[in-house]
N, C-alpha and C positions, 0 to 999 in steps of 0.2 A: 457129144452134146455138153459132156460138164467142161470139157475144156474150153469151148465157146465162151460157157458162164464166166469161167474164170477169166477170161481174154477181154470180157463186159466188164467182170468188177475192178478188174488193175487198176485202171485210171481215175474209180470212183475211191480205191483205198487209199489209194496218193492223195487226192485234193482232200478227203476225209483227218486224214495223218497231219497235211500241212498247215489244215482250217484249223486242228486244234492246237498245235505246237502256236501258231500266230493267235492265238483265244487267250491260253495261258502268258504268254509273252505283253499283251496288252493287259490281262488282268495283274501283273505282278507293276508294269506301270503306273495303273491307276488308282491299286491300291493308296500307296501315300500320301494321293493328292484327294481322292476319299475321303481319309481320315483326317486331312488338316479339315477338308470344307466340314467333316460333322464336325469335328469342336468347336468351327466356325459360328454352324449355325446353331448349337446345344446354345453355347454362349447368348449366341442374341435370343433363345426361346427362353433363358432364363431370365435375362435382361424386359423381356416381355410380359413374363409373369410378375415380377416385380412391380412394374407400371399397372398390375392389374388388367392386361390386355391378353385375357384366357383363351380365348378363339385365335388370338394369331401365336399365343405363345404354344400351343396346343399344336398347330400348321407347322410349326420351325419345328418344335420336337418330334413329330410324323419325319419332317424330312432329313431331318439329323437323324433316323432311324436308318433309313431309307439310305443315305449314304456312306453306312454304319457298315464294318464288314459283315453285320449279319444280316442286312438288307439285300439290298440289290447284289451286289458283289457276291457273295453268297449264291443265289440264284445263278449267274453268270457261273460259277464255278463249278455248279451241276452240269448246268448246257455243257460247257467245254468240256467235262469228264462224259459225259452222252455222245459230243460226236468223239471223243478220242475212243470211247469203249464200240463202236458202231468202224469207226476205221481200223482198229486192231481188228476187230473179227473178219469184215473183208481181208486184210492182210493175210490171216489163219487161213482163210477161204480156199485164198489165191496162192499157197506157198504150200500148205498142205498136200502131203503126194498120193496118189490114187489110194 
């Protein structure tokens, strides 16, 4: 029966392993262009606070947050360490000997 199990999860530790090598491969991409768009948009929230325009300067600095490495990118880097620790343990699963 466990060998079954383990004949079930092989294919799921594979796509698991690949989903996150491809998660981090796209996060180490996106990073750079992240960080120009937040100074992009810091810039114009500060440029909006100057105008005296506090609700949208207030919106730009949310989203300057937001594609800040501590925002979104951040989050995304839990997920991808989630499914990589989730397909390491199938791997262990599935290689592990009686």
């Amino acid at each position: 029966m466990r060998i079954l199990l383990k004949i079930f999860a092989a294919p799921f530790a594979l796509i698991f392993i690949v989903l996150a090598e491809v998660c981090f491969f796209l996060l180490g991409a996106s990073e750079k262009i992240l960080s120009v768009l937040s100074g992009l948009v810091l810039i114009g929230s500060v440029i909006l606070f100057i105008q005296s325009e506090v609700l949208g300067g207030a919106l730009f600095l949310g989203i300057a947050f937001l594609a800040s490495p501590y925002g979104l990118p951040a989050l995304a880097v839990k997920l991808s360490d989630g499914i990589a620790s989730v397909g390491e343990a199938l791997r262990r699963f599935v290689v592990r000997s009686w």
